[in-house]
Chimera marker file (.cmm) of the C-alpha trace (Angstrom):
<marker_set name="trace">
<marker id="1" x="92.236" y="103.429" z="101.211" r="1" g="1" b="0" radius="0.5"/>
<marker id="2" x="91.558" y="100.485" z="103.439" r="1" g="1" b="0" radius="0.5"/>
<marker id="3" x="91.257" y="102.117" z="106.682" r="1" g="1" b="0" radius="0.5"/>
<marker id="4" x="91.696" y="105.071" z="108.633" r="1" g="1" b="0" radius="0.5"/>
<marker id="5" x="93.123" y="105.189" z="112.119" r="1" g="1" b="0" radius="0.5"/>
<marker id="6" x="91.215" y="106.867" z="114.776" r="1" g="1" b="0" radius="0.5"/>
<marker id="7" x="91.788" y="107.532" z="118.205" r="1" g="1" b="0" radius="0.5"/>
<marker id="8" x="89.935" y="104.731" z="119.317" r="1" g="1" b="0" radius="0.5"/>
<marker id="9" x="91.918" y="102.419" z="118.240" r="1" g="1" b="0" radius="0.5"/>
<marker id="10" x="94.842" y="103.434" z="120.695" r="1" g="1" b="0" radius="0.5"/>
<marker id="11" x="95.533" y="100.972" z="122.884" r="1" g="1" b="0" radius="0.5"/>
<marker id="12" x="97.096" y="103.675" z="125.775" r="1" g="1" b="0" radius="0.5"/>
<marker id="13" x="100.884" y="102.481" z="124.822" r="1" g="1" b="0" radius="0.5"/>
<marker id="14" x="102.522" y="105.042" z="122.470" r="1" g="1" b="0" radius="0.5"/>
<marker id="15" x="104.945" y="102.558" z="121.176" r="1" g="1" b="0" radius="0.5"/>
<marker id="16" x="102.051" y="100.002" z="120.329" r="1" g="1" b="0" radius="0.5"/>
<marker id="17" x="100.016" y="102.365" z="118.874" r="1" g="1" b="0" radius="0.5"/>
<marker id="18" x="102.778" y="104.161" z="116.456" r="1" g="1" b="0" radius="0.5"/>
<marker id="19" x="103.813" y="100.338" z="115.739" r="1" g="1" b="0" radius="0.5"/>
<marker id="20" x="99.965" y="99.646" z="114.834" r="1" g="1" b="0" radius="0.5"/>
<marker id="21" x="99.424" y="103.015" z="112.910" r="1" g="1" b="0" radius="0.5"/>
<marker id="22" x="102.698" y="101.881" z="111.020" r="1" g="1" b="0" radius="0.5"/>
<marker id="23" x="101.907" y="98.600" z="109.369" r="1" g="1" b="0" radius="0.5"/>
<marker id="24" x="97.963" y="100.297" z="109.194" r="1" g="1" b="0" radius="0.5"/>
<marker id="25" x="100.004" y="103.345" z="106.732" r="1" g="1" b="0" radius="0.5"/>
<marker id="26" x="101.442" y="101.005" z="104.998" r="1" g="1" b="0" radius="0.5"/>
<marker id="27" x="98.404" y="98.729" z="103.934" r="1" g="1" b="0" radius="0.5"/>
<marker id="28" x="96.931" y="101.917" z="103.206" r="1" g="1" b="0" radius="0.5"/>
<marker id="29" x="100.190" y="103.210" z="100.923" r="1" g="1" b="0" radius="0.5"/>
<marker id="30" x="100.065" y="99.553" z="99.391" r="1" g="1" b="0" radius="0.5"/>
<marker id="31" x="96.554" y="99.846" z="98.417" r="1" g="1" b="0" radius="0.5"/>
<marker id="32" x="97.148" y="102.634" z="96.649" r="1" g="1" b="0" radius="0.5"/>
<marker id="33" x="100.495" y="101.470" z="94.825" r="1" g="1" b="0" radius="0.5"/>
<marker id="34" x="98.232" y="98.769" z="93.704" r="1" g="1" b="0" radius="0.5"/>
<marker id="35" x="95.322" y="101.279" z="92.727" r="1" g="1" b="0" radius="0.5"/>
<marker id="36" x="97.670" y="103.410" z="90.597" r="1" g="1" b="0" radius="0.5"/>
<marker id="37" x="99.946" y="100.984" z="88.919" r="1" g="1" b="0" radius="0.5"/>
<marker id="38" x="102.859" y="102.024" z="91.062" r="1" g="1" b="0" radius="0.5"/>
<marker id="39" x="106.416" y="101.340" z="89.749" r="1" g="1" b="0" radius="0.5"/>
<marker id="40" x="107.867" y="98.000" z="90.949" r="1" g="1" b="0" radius="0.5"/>
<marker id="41" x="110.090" y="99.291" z="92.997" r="1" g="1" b="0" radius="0.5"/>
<marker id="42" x="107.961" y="101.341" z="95.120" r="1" g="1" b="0" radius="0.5"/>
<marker id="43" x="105.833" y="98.223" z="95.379" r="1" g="1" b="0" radius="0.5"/>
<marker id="44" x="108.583" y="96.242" z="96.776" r="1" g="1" b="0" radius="0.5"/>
<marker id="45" x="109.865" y="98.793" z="99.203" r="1" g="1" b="0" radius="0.5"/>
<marker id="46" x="106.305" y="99.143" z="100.695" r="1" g="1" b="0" radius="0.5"/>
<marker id="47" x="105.972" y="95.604" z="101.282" r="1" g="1" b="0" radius="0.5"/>
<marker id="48" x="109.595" y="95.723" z="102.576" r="1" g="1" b="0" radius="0.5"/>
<marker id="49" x="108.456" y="98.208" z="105.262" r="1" g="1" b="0" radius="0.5"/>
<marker id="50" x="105.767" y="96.288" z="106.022" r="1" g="1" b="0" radius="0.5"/>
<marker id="51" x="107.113" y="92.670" z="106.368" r="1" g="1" b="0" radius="0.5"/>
<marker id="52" x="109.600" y="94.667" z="109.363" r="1" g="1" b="0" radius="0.5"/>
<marker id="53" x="107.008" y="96.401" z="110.782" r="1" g="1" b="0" radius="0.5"/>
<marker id="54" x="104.546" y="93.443" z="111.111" r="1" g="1" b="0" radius="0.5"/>
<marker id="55" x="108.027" y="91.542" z="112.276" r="1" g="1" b="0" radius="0.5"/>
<marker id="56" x="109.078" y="94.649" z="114.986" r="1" g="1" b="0" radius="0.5"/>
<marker id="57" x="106.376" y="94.746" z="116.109" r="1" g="1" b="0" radius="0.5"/>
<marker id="58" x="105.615" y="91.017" z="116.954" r="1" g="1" b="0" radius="0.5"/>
<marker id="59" x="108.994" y="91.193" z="118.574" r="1" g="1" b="0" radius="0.5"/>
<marker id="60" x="107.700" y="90.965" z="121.222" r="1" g="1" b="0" radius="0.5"/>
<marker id="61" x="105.471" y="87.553" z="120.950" r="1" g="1" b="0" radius="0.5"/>
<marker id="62" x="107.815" y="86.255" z="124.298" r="1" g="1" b="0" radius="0.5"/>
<marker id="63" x="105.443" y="88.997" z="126.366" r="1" g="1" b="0" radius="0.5"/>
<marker id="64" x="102.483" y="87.547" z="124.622" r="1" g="1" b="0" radius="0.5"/>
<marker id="65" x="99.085" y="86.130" z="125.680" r="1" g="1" b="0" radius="0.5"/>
<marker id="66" x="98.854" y="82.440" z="125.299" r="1" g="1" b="0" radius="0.5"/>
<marker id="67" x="97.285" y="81.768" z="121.945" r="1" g="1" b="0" radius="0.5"/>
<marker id="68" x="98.440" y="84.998" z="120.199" r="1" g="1" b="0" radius="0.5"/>
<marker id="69" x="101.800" y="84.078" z="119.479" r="1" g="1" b="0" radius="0.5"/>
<marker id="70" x="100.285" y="81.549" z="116.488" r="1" g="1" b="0" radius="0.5"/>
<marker id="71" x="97.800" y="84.686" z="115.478" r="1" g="1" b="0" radius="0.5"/>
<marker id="72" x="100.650" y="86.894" z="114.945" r="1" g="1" b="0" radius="0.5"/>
<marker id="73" x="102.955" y="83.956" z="113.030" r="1" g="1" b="0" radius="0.5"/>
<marker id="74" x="99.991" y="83.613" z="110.746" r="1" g="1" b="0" radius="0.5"/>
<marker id="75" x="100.069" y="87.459" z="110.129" r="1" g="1" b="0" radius="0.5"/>
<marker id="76" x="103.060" y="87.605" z="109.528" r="1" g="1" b="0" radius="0.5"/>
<marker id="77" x="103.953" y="84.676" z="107.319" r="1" g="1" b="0" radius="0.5"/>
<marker id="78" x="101.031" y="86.289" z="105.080" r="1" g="1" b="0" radius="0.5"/>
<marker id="79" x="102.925" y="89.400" z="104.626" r="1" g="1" b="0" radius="0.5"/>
<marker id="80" x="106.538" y="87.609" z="104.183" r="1" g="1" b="0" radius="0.5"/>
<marker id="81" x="104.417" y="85.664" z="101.565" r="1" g="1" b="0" radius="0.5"/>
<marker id="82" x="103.280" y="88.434" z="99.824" r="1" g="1" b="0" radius="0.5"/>
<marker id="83" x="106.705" y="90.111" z="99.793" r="1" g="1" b="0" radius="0.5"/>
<marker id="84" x="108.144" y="86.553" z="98.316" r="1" g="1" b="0" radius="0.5"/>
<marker id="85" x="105.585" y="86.307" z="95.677" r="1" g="1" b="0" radius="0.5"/>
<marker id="86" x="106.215" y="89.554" z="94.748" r="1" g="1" b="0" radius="0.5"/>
<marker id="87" x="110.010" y="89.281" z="94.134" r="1" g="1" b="0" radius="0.5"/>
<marker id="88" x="109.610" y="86.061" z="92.430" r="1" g="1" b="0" radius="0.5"/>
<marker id="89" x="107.365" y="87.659" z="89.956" r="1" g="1" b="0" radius="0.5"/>
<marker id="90" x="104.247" y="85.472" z="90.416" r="1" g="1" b="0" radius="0.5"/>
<marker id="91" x="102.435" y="88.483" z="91.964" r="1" g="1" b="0" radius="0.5"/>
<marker id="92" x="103.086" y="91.489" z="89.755" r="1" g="1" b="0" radius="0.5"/>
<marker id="93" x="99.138" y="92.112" z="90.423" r="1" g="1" b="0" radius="0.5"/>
<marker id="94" x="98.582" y="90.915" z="94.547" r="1" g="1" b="0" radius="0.5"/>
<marker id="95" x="94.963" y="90.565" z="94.213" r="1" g="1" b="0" radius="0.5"/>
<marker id="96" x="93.023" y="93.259" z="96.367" r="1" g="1" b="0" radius="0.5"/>
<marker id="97" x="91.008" y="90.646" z="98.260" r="1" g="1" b="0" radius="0.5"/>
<marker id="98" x="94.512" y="89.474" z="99.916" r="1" g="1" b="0" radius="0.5"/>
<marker id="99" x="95.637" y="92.417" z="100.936" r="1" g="1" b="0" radius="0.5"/>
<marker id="100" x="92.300" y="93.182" z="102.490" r="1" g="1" b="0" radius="0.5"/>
<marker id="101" x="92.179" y="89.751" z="104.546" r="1" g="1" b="0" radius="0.5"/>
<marker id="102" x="95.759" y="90.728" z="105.392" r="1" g="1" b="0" radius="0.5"/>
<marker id="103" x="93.880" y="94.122" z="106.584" r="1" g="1" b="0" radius="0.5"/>
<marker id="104" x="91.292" y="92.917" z="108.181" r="1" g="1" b="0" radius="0.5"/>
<marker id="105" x="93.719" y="90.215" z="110.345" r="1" g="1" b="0" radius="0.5"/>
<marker id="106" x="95.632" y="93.277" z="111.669" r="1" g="1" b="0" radius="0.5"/>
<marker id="107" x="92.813" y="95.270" z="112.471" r="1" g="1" b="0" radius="0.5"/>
<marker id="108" x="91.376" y="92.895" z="114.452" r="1" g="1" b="0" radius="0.5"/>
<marker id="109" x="94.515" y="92.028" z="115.425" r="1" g="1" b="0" radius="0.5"/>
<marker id="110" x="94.644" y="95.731" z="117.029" r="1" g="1" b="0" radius="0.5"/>
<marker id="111" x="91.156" y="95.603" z="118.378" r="1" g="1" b="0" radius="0.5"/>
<marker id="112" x="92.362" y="92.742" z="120.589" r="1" g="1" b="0" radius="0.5"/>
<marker id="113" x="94.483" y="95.152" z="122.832" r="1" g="1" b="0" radius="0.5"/>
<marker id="114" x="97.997" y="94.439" z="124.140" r="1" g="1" b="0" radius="0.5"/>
<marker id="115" x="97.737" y="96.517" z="126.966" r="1" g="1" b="0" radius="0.5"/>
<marker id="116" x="95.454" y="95.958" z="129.835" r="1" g="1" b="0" radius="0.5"/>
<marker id="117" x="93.037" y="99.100" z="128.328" r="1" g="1" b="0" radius="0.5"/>
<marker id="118" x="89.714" y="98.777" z="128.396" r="1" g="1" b="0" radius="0.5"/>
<marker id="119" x="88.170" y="97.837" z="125.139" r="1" g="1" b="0" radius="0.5"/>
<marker id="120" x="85.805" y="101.070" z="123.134" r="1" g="1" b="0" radius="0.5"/>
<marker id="121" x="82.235" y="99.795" z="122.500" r="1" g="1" b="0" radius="0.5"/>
<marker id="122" x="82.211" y="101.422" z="119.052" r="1" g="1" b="0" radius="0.5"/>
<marker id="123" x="83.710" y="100.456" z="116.358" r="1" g="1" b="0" radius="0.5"/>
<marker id="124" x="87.517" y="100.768" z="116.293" r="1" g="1" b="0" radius="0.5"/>
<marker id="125" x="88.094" y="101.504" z="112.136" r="1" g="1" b="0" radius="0.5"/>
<marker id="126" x="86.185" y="103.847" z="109.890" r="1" g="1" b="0" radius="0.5"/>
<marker id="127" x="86.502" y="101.840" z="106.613" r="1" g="1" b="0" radius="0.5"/>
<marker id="128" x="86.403" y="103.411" z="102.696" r="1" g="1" b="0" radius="0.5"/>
<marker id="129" x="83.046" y="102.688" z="101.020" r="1" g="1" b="0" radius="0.5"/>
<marker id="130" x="85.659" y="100.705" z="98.359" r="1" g="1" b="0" radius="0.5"/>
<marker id="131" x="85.876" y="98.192" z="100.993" r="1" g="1" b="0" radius="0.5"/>
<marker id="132" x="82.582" y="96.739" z="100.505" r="1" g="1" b="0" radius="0.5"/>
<marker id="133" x="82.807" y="96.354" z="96.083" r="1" g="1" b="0" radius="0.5"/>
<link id1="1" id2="2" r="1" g="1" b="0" radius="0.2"/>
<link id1="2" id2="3" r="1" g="1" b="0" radius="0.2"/>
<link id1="3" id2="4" r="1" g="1" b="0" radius="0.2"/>
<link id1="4" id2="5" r="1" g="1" b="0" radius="0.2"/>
<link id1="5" id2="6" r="1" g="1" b="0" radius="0.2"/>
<link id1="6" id2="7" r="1" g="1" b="0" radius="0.2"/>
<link id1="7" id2="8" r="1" g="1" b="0" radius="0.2"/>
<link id1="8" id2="9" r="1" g="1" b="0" radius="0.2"/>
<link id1="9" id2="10" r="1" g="1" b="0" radius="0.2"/>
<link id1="10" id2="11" r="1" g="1" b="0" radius="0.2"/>
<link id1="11" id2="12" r="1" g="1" b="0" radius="0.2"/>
<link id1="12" id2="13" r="1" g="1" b="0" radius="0.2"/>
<link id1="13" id2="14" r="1" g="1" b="0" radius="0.2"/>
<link id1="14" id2="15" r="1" g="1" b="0" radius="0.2"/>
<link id1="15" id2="16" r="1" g="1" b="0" radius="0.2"/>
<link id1="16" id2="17" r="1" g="1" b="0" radius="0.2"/>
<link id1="17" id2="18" r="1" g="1" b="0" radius="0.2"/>
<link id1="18" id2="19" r="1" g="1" b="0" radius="0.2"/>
<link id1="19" id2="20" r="1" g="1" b="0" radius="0.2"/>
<link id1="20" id2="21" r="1" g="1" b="0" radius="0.2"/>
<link id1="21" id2="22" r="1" g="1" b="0" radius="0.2"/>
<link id1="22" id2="23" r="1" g="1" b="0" radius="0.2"/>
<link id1="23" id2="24" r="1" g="1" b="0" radius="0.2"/>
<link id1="24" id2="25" r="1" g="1" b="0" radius="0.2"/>
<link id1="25" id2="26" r="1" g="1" b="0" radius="0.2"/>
<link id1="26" id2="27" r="1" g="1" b="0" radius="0.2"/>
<link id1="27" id2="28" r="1" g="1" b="0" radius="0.2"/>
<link id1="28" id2="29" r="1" g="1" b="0" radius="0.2"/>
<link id1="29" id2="30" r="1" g="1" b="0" radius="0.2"/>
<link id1="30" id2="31" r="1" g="1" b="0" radius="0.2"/>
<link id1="31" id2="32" r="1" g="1" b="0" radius="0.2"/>
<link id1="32" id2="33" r="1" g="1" b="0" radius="0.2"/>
<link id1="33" id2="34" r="1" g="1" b="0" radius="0.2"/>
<link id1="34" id2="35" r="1" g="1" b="0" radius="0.2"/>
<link id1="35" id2="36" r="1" g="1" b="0" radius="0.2"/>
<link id1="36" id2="37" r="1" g="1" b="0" radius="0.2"/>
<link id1="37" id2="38" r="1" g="1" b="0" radius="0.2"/>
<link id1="38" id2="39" r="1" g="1" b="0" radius="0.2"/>
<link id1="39" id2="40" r="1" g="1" b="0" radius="0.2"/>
<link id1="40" id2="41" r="1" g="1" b="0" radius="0.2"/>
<link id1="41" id2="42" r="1" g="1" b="0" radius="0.2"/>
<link id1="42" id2="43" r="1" g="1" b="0" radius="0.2"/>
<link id1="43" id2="44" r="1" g="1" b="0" radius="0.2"/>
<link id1="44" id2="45" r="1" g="1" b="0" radius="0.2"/>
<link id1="45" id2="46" r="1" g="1" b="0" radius="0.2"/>
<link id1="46" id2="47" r="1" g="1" b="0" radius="0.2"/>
<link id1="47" id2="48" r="1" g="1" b="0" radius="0.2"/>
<link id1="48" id2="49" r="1" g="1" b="0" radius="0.2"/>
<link id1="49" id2="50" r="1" g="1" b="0" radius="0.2"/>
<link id1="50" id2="51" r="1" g="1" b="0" radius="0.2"/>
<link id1="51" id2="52" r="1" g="1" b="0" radius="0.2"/>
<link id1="52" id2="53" r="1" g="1" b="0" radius="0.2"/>
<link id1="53" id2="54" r="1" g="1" b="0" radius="0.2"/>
<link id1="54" id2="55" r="1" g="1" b="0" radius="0.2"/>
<link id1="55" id2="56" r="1" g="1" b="0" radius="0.2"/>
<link id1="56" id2="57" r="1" g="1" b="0" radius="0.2"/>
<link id1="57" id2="58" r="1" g="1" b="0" radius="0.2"/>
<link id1="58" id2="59" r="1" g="1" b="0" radius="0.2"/>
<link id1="59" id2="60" r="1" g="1" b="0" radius="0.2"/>
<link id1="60" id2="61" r="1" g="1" b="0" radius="0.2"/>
<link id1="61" id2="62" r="1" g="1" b="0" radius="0.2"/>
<link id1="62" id2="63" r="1" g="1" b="0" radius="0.2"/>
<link id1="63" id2="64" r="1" g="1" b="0" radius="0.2"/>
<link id1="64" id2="65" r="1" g="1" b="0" radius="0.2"/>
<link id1="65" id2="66" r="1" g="1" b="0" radius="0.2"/>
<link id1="66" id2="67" r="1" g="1" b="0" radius="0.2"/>
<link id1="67" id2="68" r="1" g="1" b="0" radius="0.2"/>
<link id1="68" id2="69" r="1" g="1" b="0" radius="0.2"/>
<link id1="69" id2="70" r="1" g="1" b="0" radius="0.2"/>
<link id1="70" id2="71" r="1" g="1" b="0" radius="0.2"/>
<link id1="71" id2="72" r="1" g="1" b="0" radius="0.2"/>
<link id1="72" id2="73" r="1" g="1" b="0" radius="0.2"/>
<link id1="73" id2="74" r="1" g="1" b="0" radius="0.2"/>
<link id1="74" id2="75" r="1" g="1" b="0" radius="0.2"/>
<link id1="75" id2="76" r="1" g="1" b="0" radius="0.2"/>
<link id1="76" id2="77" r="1" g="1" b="0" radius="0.2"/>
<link id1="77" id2="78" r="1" g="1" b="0" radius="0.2"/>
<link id1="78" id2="79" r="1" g="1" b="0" radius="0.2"/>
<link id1="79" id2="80" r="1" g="1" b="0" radius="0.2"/>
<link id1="80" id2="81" r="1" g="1" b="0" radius="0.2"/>
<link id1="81" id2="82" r="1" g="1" b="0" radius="0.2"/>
<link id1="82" id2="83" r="1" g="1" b="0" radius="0.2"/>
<link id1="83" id2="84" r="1" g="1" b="0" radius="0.2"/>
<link id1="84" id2="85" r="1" g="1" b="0" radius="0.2"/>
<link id1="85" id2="86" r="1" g="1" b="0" radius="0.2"/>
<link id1="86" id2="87" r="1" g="1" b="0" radius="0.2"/>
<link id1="87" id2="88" r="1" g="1" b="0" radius="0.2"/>
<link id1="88" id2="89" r="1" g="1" b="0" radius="0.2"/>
<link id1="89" id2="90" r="1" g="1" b="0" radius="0.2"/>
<link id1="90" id2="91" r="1" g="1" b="0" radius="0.2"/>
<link id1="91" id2="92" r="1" g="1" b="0" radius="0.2"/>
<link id1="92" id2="93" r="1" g="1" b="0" radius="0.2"/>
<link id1="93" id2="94" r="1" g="1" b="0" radius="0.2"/>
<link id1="94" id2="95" r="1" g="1" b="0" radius="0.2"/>
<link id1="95" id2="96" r="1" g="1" b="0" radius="0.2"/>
<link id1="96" id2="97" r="1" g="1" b="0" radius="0.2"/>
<link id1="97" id2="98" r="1" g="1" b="0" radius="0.2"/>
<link id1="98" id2="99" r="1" g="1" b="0" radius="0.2"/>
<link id1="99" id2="100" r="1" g="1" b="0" radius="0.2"/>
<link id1="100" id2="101" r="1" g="1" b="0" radius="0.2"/>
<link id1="101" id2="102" r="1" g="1" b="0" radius="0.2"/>
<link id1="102" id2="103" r="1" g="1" b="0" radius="0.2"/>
<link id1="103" id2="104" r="1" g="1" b="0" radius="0.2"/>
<link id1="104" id2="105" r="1" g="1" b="0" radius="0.2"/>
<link id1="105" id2="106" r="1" g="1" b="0" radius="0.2"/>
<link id1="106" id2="107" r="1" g="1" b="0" radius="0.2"/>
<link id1="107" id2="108" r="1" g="1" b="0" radius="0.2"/>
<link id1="108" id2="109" r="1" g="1" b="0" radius="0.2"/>
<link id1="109" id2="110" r="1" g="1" b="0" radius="0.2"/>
<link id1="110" id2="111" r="1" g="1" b="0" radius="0.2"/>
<link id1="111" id2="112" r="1" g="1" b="0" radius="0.2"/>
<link id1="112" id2="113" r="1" g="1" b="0" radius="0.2"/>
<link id1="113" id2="114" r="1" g="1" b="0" radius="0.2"/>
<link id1="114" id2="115" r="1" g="1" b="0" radius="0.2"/>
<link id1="115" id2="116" r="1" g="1" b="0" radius="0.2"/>
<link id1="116" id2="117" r="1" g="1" b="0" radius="0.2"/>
<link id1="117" id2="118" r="1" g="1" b="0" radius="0.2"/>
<link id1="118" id2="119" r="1" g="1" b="0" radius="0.2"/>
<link id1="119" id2="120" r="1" g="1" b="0" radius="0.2"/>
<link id1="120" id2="121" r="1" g="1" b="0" radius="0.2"/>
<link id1="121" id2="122" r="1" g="1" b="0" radius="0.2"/>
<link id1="122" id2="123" r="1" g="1" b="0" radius="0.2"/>
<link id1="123" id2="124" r="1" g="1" b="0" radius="0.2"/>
<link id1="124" id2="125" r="1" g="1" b="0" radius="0.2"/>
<link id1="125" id2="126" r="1" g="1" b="0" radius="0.2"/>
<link id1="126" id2="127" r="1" g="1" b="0" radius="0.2"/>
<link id1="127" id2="128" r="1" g="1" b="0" radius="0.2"/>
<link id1="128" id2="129" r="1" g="1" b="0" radius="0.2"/>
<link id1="129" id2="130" r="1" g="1" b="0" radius="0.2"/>
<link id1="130" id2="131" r="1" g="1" b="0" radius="0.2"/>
<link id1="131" id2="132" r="1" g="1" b="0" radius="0.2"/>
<link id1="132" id2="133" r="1" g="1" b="0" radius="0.2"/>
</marker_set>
């Protein structure tokens, strides 16, 4: 498990925060696929989910900050690539460490609100001990 979400990380906008708790399951489901040896296919159909979801949700990069819209290309070109490497066979084993940077971009990613709602002062993500082997 990479991360659990928490009520703090809502961002007051119930379709930003289902979009963000999305793409947050399905790191999480991925992690474990990866954990468990997970048949191909249900590999492939998690990163499927999650290539859209990082895409749906960035849908909306016209309504954007200046300077997030290249943030949000570079999260999302990480997912497409893992989805590509992973149909062209060179990454029948994604290495944990790039799924967790993929993680950690979209956490912080979510910590950087899209909404004008003030920020928590605690932390935002209650990570698994496995996070720091």
């Amino acid at each position: 498990m990479i991360a659990i979400w928490d009520n703090r990380l809502s961002s007051g906008n119930s379709i930003i925060d289902a979009e963000h708790r999305l793409v947050l399951d399905l790191l999480n489901e991925l992690d474990v696929a990866f954990a468990v040896g997970a048949p191909d296919e249900v590999v492939e159909r998690a990163l499927d989910a999650l290539v859209r979801g990082i895409g749906r949700h960035f849908a909306r990069d016209g309504q954007s900050p200046s300077g997030r819209v290249a943030e949000h290309a570079a999260i999302a070109a990480c997912a497409h690539r893992l989805l590509h490497d992973w149909r062209a066979g060179t990454a029948r084993a994604i290495d944990r460490r790039t799924l967790l940077n993929l993680s950690r971009r979209w956490i912080d990613h979510m910590g950087r609100r899209e909404t004008r709602v003030p920020q928590p002062t605690s932390p935002d993500v209650t990570f698994s001990p496995a996070l720091a082997s």
